[in-house]
C-alpha positions as CSV (number, residue, x, y, z in Angstrom):
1,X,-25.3,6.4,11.8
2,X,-21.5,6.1,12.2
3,X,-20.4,3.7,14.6
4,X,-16.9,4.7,14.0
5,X,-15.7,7.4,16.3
6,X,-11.9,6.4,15.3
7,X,-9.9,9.4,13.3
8,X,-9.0,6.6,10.7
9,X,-12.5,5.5,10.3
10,X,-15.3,7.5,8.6
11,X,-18.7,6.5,7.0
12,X,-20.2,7.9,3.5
13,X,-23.7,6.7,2.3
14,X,-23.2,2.7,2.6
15,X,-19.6,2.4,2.6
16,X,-17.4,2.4,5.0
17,X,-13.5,3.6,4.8
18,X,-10.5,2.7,7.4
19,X,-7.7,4.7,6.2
20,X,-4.1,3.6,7.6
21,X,-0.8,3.9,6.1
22,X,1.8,1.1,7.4
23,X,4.2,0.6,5.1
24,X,6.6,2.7,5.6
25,X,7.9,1.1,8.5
26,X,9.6,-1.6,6.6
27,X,12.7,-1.4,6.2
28,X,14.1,-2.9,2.3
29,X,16.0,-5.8,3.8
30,X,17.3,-8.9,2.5
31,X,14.6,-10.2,3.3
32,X,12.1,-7.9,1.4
33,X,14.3,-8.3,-2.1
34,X,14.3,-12.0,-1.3
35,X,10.6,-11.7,-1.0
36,X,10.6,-10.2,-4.5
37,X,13.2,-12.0,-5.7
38,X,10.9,-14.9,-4.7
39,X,7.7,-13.8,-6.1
40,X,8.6,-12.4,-9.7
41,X,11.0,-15.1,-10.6
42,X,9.4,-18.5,-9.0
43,X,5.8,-17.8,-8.5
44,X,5.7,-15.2,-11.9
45,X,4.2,-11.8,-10.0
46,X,4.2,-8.8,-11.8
47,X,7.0,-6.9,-10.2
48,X,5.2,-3.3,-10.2
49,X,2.4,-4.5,-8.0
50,X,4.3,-5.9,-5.4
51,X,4.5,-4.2,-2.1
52,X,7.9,-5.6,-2.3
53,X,9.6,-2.6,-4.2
54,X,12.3,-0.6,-4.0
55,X,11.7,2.5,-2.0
56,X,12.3,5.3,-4.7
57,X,9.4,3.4,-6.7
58,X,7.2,2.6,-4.3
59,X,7.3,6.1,-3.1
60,X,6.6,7.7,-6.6
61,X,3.4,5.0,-6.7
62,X,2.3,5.8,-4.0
63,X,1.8,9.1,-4.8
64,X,0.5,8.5,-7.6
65,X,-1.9,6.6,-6.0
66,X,-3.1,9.2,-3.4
67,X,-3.0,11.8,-6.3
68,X,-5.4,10.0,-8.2
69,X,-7.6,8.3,-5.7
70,X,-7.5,9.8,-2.6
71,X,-7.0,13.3,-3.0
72,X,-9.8,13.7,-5.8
């Protein structure tokens, strides 16, 4: 039974999927590169899986990411 009727819900065998994409409406701010700034250099975060990236990058990950695992 699906008990989601939502277009950005769906159910398949026991799982259940909420697809929603909101990062793109963050602007890369001062605040977002103080973010990373924070993260990689006093808490040691691996800088390519932040969300805290630089547009052009984040763009080409996530596409590489719905390439490979969405769009199968």
């Amino acid at each position: 039974m699906n008990i989601f009727r939502e277009k950005h819900c769906f159910t398949q065998e026991n799982r259940i999927y909420h697809i929603a994409i909101i990062d793109y409406l963050q602007e890369w701010n001062v605040a977002k590169k103080t973010e990373r700034l924070i993260k990689t250099t006093f808490l040691g975060k691996e800088g390519a899986q932040l969300s805290a990236i630089e547009p052009v990058a984040y763009a080409r990950r996530f596409k590489q990411f719905v390439e490979s695992k969405v769009l199968i």
